[in-house]
MIKOLDO-319511 format. One record per residue (C-alpha): residue number from 1; chain; x, y, z. Coordinates in steps of 0.02 Angstrom, whole numbers, plus 50000, padded with zeros to 5 digits. Layout:
N
+-----+---+-------+-------+-------+
!   k ! c !  east ! north !    up !
+-----+---+-------+-------+-------+
! NUM ! A !     X !     Y !     Z !
...
+-----+---+-------+-------+-------+
# end
This chain:
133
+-----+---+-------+-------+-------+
!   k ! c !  east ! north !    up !
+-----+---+-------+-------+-------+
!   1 ! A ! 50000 ! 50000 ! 50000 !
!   2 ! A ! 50063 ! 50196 ! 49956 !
!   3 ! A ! 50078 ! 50323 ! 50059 !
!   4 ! A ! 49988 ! 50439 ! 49980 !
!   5 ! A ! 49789 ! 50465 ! 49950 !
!   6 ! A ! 49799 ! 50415 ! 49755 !
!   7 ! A ! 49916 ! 50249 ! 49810 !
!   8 ! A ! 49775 ! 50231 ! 49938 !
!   9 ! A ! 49618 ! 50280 ! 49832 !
!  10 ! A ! 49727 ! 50166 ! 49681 !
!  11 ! A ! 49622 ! 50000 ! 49779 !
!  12 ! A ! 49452 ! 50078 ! 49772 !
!  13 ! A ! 49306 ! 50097 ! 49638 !
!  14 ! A ! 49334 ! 50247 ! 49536 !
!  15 ! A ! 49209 ! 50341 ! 49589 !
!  16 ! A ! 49275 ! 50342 ! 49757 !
!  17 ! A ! 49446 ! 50378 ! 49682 !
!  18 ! A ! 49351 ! 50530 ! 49588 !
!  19 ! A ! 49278 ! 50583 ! 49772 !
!  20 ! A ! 49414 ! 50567 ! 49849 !
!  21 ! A ! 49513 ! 50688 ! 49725 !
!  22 ! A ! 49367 ! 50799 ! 49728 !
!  23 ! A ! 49383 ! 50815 ! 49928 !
!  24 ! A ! 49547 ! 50850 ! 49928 !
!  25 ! A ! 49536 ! 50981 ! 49786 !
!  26 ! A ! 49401 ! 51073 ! 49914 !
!  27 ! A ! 49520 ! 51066 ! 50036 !
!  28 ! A ! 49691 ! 51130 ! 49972 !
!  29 ! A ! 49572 ! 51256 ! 49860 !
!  30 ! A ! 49506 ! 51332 ! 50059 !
!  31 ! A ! 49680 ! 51294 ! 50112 !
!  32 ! A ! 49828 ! 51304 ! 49994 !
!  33 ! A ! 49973 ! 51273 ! 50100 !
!  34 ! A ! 49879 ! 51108 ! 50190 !
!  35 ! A ! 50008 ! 50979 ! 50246 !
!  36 ! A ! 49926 ! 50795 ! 50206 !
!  37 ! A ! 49970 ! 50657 ! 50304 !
!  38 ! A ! 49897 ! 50492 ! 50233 !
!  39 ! A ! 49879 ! 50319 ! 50356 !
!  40 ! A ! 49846 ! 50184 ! 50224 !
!  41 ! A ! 49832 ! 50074 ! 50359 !
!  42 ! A ! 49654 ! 50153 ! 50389 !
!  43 ! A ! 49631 ! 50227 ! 50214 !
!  44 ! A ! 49629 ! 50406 ! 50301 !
!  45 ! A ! 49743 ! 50543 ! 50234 !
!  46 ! A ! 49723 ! 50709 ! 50361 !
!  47 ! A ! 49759 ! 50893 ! 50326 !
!  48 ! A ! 49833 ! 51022 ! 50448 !
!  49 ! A ! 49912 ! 51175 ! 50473 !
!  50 ! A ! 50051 ! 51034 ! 50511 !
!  51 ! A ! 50123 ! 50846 ! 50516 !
!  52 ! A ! 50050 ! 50830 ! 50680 !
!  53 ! A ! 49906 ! 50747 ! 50693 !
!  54 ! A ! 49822 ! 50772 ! 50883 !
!  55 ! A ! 49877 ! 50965 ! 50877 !
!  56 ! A ! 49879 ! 51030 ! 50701 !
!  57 ! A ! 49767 ! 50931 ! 50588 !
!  58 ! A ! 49590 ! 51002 ! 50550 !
!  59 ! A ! 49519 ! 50887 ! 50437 !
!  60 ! A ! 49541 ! 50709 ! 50350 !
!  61 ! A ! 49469 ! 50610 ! 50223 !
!  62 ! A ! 49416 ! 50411 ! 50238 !
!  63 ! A ! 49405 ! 50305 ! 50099 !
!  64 ! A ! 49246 ! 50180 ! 50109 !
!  65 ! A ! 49195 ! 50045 ! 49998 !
!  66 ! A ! 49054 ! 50168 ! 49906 !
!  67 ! A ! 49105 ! 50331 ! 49984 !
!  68 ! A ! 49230 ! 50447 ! 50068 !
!  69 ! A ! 49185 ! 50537 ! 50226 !
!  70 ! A ! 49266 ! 50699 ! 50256 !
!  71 ! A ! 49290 ! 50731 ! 50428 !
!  72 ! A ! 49318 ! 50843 ! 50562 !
!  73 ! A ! 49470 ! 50829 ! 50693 !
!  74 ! A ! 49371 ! 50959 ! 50827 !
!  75 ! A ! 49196 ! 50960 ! 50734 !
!  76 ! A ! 49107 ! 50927 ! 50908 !
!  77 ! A ! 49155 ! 51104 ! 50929 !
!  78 ! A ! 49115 ! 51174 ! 50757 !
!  79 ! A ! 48958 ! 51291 ! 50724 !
!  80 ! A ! 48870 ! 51191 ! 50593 !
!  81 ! A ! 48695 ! 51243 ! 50583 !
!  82 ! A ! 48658 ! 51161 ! 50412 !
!  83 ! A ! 48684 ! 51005 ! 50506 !
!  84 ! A ! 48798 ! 50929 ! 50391 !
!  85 ! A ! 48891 ! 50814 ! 50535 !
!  86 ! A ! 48864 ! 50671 ! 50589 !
!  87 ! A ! 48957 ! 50558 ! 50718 !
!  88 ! A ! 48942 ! 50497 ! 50904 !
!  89 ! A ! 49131 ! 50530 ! 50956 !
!  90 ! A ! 49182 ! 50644 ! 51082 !
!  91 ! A ! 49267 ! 50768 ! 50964 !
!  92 ! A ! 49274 ! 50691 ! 50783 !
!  93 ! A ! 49134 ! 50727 ! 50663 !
!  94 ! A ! 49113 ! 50682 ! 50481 !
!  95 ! A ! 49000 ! 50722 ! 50333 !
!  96 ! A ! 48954 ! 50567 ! 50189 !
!  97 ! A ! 49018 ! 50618 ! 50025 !
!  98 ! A ! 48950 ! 50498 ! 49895 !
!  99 ! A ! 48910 ! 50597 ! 49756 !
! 100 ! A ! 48996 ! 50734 ! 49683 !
! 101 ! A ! 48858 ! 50865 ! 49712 !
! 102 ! A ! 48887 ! 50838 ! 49894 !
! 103 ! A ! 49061 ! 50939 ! 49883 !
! 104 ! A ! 48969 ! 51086 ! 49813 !
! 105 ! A ! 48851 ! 51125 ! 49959 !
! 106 ! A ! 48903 ! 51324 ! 50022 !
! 107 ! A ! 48891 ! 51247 ! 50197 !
! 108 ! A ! 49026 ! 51124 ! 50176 !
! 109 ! A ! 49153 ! 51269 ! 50130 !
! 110 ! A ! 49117 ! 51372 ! 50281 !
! 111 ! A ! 49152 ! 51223 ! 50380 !
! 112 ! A ! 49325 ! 51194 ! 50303 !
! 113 ! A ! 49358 ! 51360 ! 50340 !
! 114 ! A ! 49300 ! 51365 ! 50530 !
! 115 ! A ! 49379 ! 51221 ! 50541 !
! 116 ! A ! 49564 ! 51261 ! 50492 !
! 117 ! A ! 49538 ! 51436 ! 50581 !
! 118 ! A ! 49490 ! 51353 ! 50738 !
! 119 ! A ! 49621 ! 51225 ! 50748 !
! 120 ! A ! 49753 ! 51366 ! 50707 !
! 121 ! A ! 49678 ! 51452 ! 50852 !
! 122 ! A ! 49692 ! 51294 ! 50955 !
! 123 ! A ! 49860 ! 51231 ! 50908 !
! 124 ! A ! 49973 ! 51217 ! 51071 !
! 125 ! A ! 50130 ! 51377 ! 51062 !
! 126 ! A ! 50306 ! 51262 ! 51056 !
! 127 ! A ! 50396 ! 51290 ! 51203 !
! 128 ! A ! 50561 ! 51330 ! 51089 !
! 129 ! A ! 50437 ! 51474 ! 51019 !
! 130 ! A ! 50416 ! 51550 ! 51197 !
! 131 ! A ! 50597 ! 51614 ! 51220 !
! 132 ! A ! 50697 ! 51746 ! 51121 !
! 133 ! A ! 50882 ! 51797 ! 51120 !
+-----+---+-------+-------+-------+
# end
């Protein structure tokens, strides 16, 4: 298995390949300087304001048999009146994607965006970036 989302997506239908490229287009197009890490293990790639996963990631996407969900690292805690998530987790919250309609909903933007902005807001200060010379 790759280690990236096509090497990943490379097992699945192609329509879940297409998805799945379609996601992440949505997501680097809301934030262009994203950092993907993929797990092919799980068939999840996530997207951050960094490599780290607990403290920088906002987003991922998981690769299902008929679908990708996109989800949410902190969407508990994400306004989403639309009610686009779904999920019973304490903090992780995802929306189906199984058409390609389903990226095009306003709502699903505005999430993206709240989402990155709040984990940026989030993200623990490094203690190296807490002293000066």
């Amino acid at each position: 298995m790759g280690n990236s989302l096509e090497q990943m997506a490379a097992a699945f239908d192609p329509r879940v390949r297409d998805l799945a490229a379609r996601t992440r287009t949505l997501i680097v197009d809301v934030y262009p300087d994203v950092v993907e890490v993929p797990w092919p293990r799980q068939n999840v790639a996530g997207y951050g304001i960094g490599p780290k996963k607990m403290s920088e990631h906002f987003c991922y996407i998981a690769l299902h048999a008929d679908h990708v969900n996109l989800g949410f690292n902190q969407g508990a805690e994400l306004p989403d009146p639309e009610g686009l998530l779904e999920g019973p987790g304490k903090m992780l919250r995802h929306t189906k994607v199984a058409e390609p309609e389903d990226l095009e909903v306003p709502a699903l933007r505005r999430l993206l965006e709240v989402a990155r902005a709040h984990r940026a807001s989030t993200r623990p200060v490094e203690p190296s970036c807490l002293y000066t010379s």
